[in-house]
FIDOMI-510383 format. One record per residue (C-alpha): residue in one letter; x, y, z. Coordinates in steps of 0.1 Angstrom, whole numbers, plus 5000, padded with zeros to 4 digits. Each point is the difference from the previous one (the first is absolute). Layout:
N
AXYZ ...
This chain:
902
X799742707609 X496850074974 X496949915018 X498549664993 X497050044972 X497649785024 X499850315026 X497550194973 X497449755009 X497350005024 X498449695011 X497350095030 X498350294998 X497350225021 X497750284995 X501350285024 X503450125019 X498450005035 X502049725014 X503150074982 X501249894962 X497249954973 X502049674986 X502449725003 X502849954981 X499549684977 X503149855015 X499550045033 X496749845000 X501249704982 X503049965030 X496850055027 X498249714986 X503249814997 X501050095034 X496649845014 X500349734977 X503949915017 X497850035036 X497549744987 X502649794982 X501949955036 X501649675001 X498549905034 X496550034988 X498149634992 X498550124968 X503350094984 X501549665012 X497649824986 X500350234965 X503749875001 X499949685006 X497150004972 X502850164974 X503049855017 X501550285007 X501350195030 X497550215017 X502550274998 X500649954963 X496250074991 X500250275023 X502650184981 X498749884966 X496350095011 X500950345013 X502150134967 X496649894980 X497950245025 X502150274995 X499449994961 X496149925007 X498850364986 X502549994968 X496550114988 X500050355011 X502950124980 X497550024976 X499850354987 X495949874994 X500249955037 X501950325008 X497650234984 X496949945022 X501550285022 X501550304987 X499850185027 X502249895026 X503350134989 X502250174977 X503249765002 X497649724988 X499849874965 X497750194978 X497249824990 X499549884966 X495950044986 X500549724973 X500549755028 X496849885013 X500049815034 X497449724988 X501949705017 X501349945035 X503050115010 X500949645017 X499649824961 X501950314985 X502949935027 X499849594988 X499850054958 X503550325011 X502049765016 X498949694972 X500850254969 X502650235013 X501449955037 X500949624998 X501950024964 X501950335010 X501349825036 X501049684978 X501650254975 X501650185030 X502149675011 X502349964967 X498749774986 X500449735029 X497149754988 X499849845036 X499050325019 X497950124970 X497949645007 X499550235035 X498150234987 X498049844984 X499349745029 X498950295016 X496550024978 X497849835022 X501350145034 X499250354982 X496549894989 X499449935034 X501650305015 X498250244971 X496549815007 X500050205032 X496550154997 X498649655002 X499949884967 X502749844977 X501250284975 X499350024965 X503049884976 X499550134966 X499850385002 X501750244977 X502950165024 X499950284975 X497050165003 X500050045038 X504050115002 X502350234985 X503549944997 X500850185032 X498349785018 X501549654987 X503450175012 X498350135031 X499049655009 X503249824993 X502150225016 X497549925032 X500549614992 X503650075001 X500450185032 X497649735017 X501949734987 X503450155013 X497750105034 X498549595004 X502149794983 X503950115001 X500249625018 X497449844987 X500149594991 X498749974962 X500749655005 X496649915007 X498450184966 X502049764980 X497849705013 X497150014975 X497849815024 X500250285024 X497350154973 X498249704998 X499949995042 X498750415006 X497249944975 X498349845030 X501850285026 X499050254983 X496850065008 X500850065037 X503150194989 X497150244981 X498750075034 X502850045016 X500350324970 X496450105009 X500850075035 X503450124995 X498450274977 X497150055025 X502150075025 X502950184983 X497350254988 X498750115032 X501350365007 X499750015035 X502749755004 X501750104966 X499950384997 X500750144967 X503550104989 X500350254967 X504150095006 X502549834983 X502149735023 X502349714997 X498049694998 X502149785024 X499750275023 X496650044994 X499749605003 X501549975032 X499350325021 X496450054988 X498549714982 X500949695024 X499650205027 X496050124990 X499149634988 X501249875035 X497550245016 X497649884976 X499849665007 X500550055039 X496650204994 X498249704992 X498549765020 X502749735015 X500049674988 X498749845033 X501549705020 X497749674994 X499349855038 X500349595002 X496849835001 X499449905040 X496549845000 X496650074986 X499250185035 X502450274989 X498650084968 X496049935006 X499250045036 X496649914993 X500949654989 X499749725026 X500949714984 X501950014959 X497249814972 X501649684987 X501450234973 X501850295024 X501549705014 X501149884973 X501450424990 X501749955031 X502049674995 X500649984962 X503549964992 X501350334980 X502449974973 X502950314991 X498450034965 X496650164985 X497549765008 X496050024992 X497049885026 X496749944988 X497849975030 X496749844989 X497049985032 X496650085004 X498650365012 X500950045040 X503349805002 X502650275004 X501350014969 X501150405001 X501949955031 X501649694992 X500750184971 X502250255021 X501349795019 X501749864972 X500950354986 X501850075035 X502049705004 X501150044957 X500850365011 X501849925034 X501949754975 X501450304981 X497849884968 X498450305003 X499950365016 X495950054999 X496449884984 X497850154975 X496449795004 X497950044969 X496549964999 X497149984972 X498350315010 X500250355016 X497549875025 X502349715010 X503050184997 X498350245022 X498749755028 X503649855001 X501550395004 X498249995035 X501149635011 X504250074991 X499450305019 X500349885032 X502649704992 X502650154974 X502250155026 X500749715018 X501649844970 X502650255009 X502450145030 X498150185023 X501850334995 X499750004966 X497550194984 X498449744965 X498150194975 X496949854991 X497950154965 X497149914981 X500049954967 X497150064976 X497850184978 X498150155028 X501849975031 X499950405005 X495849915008 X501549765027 X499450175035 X502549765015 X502450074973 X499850395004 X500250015041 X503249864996 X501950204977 X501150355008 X500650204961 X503450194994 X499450354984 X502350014972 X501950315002 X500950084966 X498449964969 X502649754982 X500049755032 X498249764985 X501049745028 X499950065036 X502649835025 X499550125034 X498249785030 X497650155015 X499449805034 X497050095028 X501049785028 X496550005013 X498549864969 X502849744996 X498249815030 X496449984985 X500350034963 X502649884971 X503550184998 X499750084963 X502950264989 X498850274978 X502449934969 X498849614995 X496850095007 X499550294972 X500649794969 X498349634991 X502849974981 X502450035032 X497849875024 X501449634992 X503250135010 X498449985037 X501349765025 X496749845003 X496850054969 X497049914998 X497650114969 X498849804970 X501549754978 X500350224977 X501850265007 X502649665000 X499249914970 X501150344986 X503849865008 X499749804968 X498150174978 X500950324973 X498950285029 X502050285005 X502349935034 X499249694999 X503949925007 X499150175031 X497749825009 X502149664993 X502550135022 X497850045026 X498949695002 X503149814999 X500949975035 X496949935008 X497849695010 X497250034973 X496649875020 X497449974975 X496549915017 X496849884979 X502249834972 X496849834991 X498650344991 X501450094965 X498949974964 X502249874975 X501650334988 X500850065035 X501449645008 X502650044967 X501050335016 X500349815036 X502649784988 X502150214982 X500250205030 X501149715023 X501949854974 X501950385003 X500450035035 X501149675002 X502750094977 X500750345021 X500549735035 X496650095008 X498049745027 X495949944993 X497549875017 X496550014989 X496449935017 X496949814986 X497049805011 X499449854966 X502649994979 X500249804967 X502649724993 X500850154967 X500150375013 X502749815032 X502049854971 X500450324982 X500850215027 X503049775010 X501249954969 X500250344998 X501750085029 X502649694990 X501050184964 X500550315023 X503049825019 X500949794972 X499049655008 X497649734994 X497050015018 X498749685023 X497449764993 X497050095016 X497449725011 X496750014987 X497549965013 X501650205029 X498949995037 X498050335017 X501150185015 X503850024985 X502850165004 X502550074967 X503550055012 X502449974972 X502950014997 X500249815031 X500649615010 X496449955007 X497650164971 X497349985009 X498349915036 X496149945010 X499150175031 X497249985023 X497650295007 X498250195026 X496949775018 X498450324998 X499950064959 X499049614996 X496249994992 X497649834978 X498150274981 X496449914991 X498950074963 X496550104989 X499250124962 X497550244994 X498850004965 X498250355001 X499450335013 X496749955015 X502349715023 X502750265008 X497950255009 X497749775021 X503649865016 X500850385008 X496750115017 X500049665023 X503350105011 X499250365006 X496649865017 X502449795022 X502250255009 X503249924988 X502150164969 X500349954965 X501850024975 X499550004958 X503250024977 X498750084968 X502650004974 X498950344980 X499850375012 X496749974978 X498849705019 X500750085031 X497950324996 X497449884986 X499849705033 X500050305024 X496750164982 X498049634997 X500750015039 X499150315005 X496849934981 X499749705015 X499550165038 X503349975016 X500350325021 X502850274984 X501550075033 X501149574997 X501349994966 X503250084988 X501650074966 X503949934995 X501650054967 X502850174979 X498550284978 X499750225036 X501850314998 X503049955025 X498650205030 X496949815001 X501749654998 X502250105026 X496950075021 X498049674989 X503349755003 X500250145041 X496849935003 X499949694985 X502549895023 X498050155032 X496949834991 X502149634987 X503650055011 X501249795028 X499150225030 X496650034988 X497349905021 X496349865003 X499050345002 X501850104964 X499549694981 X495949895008 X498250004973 X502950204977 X500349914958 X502650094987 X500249994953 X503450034990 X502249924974 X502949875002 X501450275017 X500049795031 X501449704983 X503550095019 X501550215024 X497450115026 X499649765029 X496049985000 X498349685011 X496049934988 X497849735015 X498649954968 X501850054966 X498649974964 X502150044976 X499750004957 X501649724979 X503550075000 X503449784992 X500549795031 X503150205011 X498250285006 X496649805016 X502549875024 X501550365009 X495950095002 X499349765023 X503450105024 X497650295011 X497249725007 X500049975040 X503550124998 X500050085041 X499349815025 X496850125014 X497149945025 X496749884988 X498850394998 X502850124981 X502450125027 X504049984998 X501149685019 X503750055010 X500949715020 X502549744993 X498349704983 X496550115002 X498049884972 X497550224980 X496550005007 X498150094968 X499149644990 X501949824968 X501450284975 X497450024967 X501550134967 X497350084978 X501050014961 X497850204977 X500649784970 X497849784972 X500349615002 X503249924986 X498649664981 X501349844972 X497350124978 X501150364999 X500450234971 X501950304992 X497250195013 X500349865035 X500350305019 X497750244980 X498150185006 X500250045037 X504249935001 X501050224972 X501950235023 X501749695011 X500849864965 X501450414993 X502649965032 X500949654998 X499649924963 X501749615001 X496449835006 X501949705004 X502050095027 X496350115016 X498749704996 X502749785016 X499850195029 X495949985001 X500049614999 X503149965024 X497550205023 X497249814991 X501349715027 X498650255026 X502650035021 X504150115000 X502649925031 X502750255005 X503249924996 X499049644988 X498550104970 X501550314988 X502449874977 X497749764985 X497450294991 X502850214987 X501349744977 X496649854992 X499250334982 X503350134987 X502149664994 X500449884962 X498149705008 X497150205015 X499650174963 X499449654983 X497050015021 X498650324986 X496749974979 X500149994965 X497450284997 X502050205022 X503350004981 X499750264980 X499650235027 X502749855019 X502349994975 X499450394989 X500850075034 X503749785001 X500750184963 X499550345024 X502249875022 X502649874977 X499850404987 X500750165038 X502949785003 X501250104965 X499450345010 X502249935028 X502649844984 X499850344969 X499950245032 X502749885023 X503350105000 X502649774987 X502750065026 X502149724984 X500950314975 X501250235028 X499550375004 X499250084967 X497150174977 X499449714983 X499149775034 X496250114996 X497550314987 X502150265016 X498250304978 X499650315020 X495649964997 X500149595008 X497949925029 X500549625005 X497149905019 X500349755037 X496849864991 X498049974973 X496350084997 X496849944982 X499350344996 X501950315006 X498950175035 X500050415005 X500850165033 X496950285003 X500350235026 X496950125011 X498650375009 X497450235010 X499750324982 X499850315030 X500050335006 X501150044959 X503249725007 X500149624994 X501149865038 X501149675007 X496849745008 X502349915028 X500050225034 X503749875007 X502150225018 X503249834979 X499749834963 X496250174997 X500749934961 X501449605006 X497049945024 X497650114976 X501349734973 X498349694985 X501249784971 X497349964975 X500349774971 X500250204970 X496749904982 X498450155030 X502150325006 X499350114961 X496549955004 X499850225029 X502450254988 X497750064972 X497550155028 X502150265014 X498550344996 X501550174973 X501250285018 X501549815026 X502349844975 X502350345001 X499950025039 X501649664998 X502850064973 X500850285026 X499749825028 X502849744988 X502450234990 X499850165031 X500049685023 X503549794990 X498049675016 X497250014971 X502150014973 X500049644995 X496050025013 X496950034986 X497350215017 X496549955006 X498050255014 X496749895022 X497550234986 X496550035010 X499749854959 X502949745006 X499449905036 X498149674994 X503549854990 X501750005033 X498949955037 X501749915034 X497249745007 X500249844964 X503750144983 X499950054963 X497249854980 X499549994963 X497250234991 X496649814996 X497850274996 X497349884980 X500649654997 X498649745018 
């Protein structure tokens, strides 16, 4: 019997012979990568019921129908375009042809074959029987998917012929062929018939695209797949090599755990004595069997994150889910909530299981916490891209997070963990055109998705928010999300979001609504007001200052008294400029403290540990007498500090009230020391929030806060907005929960706009056109899943980079260095991530003007430098020169050169 064409085809390659073959037969890789997709397409598994009963089909049907597709996912590298990139790797291999350029991916290339050539030869190939030609071409979209394996839809309109030769059309059907007699000798066509089935996997298919990423990932890994360059049956091959590898494949990766029934409170937070009005009612809310969405609305100090996972337990221990990825609006916050899961995650499991717990942003290798728990796999071979082993230390499994090695070395895996935690939006990437982001999707979809700070995005972001809840939703996903001071409108939107996700009308929701609230929908009782902790209710003094020589006067008299302050100015430029007036102004160095974001990473690091020494809640009388602190609103969230005294710029009322939730936020003797016992009261007097802000009177113009404000104006452009929230203040006082949602909607309601001042319009209304423009932007940037896996679902060009957020101006990362012994060195002295540590974001007006001052022959050191170091090629560099050192310095971070200015 002549030897099938497809065995002249390599599909994996490597560099050497050392361990054994140089390549893979093209075949036999697509059968590996089917054989792990069969594994992860096992009937028993949640995920592929719910795919099912979302097509209604069997789960064994799209099993079989979803494994012949995998083996046909690299249809592309029959390409003779392909082929050619090595020559070297054997005789008995097609010859490569020079007029055939390999200028598009092999995984479009394998989509535009089987459209031109593949699909119309099979339908040719069954006589002229119209009913099983319709098959084929009922196949197209289960192909796209399948072919998208890279992470990205394929391309459709290619020109077959300039990337294959006649050969390798034949070469390729033949393969098609043999697979179909290998998969589907009993398969049930049935099904393809139903044109709705098309209509129903446009919304599968985005999770059916992940289910290809990992299939490749893993099907590619030649320690679990070694290479094969011999000639040999492929049902052979299929059953005595490829199932038998994949099942070893996917028993190398971490175990689904077992989810432990919620007991009581006690068993998940020891340190809890009695559950907050709202754990209580986490612990006695009626579930339903479907995806359901909590908004859990109370003030700062009422237990919203561990009623929060409570909630996420009992959905789990209801089978809605299998773990919990918690999102959060910064790496600092993402960070912070990394330390608290650690000790808690486990228990939402068996106790012989072993969870895997990952976090899950930009920066996370610069988390300490992060790094102690992860152990990294040495990849033994060049090709294996993907590691799969477990690597456990059992005595680090008792102090730190079991993280396993092959979650935790991709961002784009790491929501495949039992149990994330990283930024929002690494989430948001599930629904916009980023490479993987099917993967991601997937990996959120038996997942509670726990959103904290809801309150805390722009418009841009909030478009991008619903989508994504609106696509888990769709996916059986549950969601519960966290906010003090959460908008009516942005409530309404959210849900109705969620609702389109599982197809049904939304509720009526009350307005005005009670605070604090809980959202449960959909559920028999909507929405329920709930009591709070006696502890977070207070009445919070208000005092205006109207100018600097006030604040500073406020600031020395605390100092003089021996207590703490605090200043949150709302500009970098502000903020530095506050810390020299003091300075000037005789407040000792050794007491004043600078806290912003233009620090290289090292150096904030050191200042946010101190910060929380000298304010956090252990500190002492000792740490805080007499201590400023001028910050930005780097402490707005996320670190637990308490002030006696807080000052704070003009900001939108939201954000005042998150302010003031580090006003007195411990309960404390009359000296400043932690008070721990049950129902003590704190001893500092009535809490005082000063607001730096100009009278708010009718009489204003659009000038109202210039000169002295125009940072403020820059940051928080709607001056209406601004003003709502300065006269609401101007009553002098605000009761927490009482008035919360009264502020909130008194500045961000539609009947709080009539109330704007005429002279203030304009301004107000430029910034709602800006705002109108982010959520347009949203709208242009987010996928539209409703069209399936496809190119044309968003910007899916190979150089898009669809932002998460939007800024005002673009920022630079610039590492920083010091120029010894003839070499540019990290400024960091960091044993690991000396390079990361040394890294600050700059906006980019600021980093060209400083780039202009680096020496001129410097500039080639640092074009070497970043070809030689693989982390600063996406970097600038700045060297600290004795001619460029004014620009940066621990005490101060970067500062725009004022040389010669006053």
């Amino acid at each position: 019997m002549a030897q099938a064409l497809y065995y002249r085809y390599w599909g994996k390659a490597r560099p050497d012979k050392e361990n054994g073959p140089t390549y893979h037969l093209l075949p036999y890789h697509c059968l590996d990568v089917a054989a792990v997709g069969w594994q992860l397409l096992s009937p028993d598994k949640p995920t592929v019921n719910q795919l099912a009963a979302q097509l209604q089909v069997k789960p064994e049907w799209l099993r079989s129908c979803f494994v012949f597709c995998l083996a046909l996912h690299d249809l592309g590298k029959f390409a003779r375009a392909f082929q050619g990139q090595r020559q070297d790797l054997s005789d008995d291999l097609v010859k490569a042809n020079p007029r055939m350029t390999y200028s598009e991916r092999h995984d479009s290339l394998g989509f535009c074959l089987w459209l031109d050539a593949l699909q119309g030869k099979w339908a040719d190939s069954l006589q002229n029987n119209k009913a099983n030609a319709l098959e084929t071409a009922r196949l197209e979209p289960w192909l796209e998917i399948v072919t998208g394996h890279h992470g990205m839809p394929p391309k459709k309109a290619l020109r077959v012929q300039n990337f294959f030769e006649a050969e390798d059309e034949q070469a390729a059907f033949s393969f098609v062929q043999d697979a179909i007699a290998l998969f589907l000798s009993d398969f049930d066509f049935q099904p393809l018939f139903d044109r709705a089935l098309t209509k129903r996997l446009k919304p599968v298919s985005w999770q059916l695209a992940g289910i290809a990423v990992l299939a490749d990932w893993l099907g590619s890994n030649q320690d679990c797949f070694g290479y094969c360059d011999k000639p040999k049956d492929l049902m052979a091959y299929w059953q005595e090599t490829a199932l038998v590898k994949a099942g070893k494949a996917i028993a190398a990766l971490p175990e689904t755990p077992t989810v432990s029934a919620f007991e009581n409170i006690e068993s998940l937070f020891p340190f809890i004595r009695q559950p907050t009005p709202l754990q209580h009612y986490a612990i006695t809310e009626p579930l339903t069997d479907q995806p359901q969405l909590f908004i859990l609305e109370d003030v700062t100090g009422a237990g919203k994150t561990e009623a929060a996972l409570i909630l996420s337990q009992r959905l789990m221990a209801q089978s809605l889910a299998d773990g919990v990825y918690v999102a959060l609006p910064t790496m600092a916050t993402a960070n912070a909530m990394y330390r608290r899961l650690r000790n808690v995650y486990r228990k939402f499991y068996q106790a012989d299981n072993q969870p895997s717990l990952v976090l899950a942003h930009g920066a996370r290798e610069l988390s300490q916490e992060f790094q102690d728990s992860v152990i990294l796999a040495q990849q033994s071979q060049p090709d294996s891209d993907y590691l799969t082993g477990v690597i456990e230390d059992d005595q680090e499994l008792s102090a730190t997070a079991y993280c396993n090695a092959w979650l935790a070395d991709s961002r784009k895996k790491a929501l495949l963990a039992d149990i994330g935690v990283g930024t929002l939006d690494q989430a948001l990437l599930a629904v916009l055109p980023a490479r993987h982001q099917s993967l991601r999707l997937l990996g959120l979809g038996r997942k509670v998705l726990l959103i904290d700070e809801v309150h805390a995005y722009d418009n841009y972001m909030q478009k991008l928010l619903a989508a994504l809840l609106e696509a888990h939703a769709r996916q059986g996903g549950c969601v519960i999300l966290l906010s003090a001071t959460l908008p009516q409108s942005m409530r309404e939107t959210l849900v109705r979001a969620f609702h389109s996700g599982i197809d049904q009308q939304p509720p009526s929701l009350s307005n005005p609504a009670n605070y604090p609230l809980v959202t449960h929908t959909p559920a028999e009782v909507v929405e329920q007001a709930i009591d709070t902790r006696t502890e977070v209710k207070r009445t919070v003094k208000v005092q205006r200052l109207s100018d600097q020589n006030e604040v500073f006067a406020k600031i020395r008299q605390t100092a003089d008294d021996g207590q703490c302050v605090c200043w949150i100015r709302n500009t970098v430029k502000a903020a530095r400029q506050s810390f020299q007036d003091l300075l000037d102004n005789g407040i000792p160095a050794d007491q004043l403290s600078l806290f912003h974001s233009r620090f290289a990473m090292i150096d904030r690091q050191a200042i946010e540990n101190r910060t929380l020494e000298i304010f956090g809640d252990s500190s002492t009388h000792a740490h805080r007498k007499g201590r400023v602190l001028i910050a930005t609103q780097v402490v707005e969230q996320s670190l637990d500090l308490d002030f006696d005294i807080m000052i704070s710029d003009l900001a939108p009322i939201d954000l005042l009230i998150q302010r003031a939730g580090r006003l007195r936020r411990h309960i404390r003797d009359a000296q400043g020391n932690r008070l721990r016992e049950s129902g003590t009261e704190d001893r500092r007097g009535p809490p005082v929030f000063y607001l730096y802000s100009p009278e708010p009177n009718e009489a204003v113009d659009a000038g109202w806060l210039k000169p002295d404000h125009a940072g403020t104006q820059a940051v928080y452009p709607h001056l209406g907005q601004l003003w709502l929230t300065a006269r609401l203040l101007e009553c002098g006082q605000f009761t927490m929960p009482v008035d919360a949602r009264a502020l909130i909607e008194g500045v961000y309601s539609a009947e709080a706009q009539d109330q704007i001042p005429e002279t203030l319009q304009d301004a107000s209304v430029d910034a709602e056109s800006k705002a109108m423009v982010q959520k347009s932007m949203a709208d242009l940037n987010v996928l539209k899943l409703n069209k399936g896996y496809t190119w044309s679902s968003g910007d899916w060009g190979e150089e898009a980079k669809i932002p998460t957020r939007l800024t005002e101006e673009e920022t630079v990362s610039v590492a920083l260095a010091v120029f010894e012994d003839g070499r540019l060195k990290p400024y960091a002295d960091a044993e690991s991530y000396a390079w990361a540590m040394s890294t600050v974001k700059l906006p980019e007006r600021e980093w060209k003007k400083a780039a202009r001052q680096i020496p001129a022959d410097l500039k080639q050191k640092i074009e070497d430098l970043k070809a030689e170091q693989k982390a600063l090629r996406w970097t600038e560099v700045f060297p600290l020169t004795p001619e460029t050192w004014h620009y940066y310095s621990a005490k101060d971070g970067w500062q725009t050169d004022t040389r010669g200015k006053e």
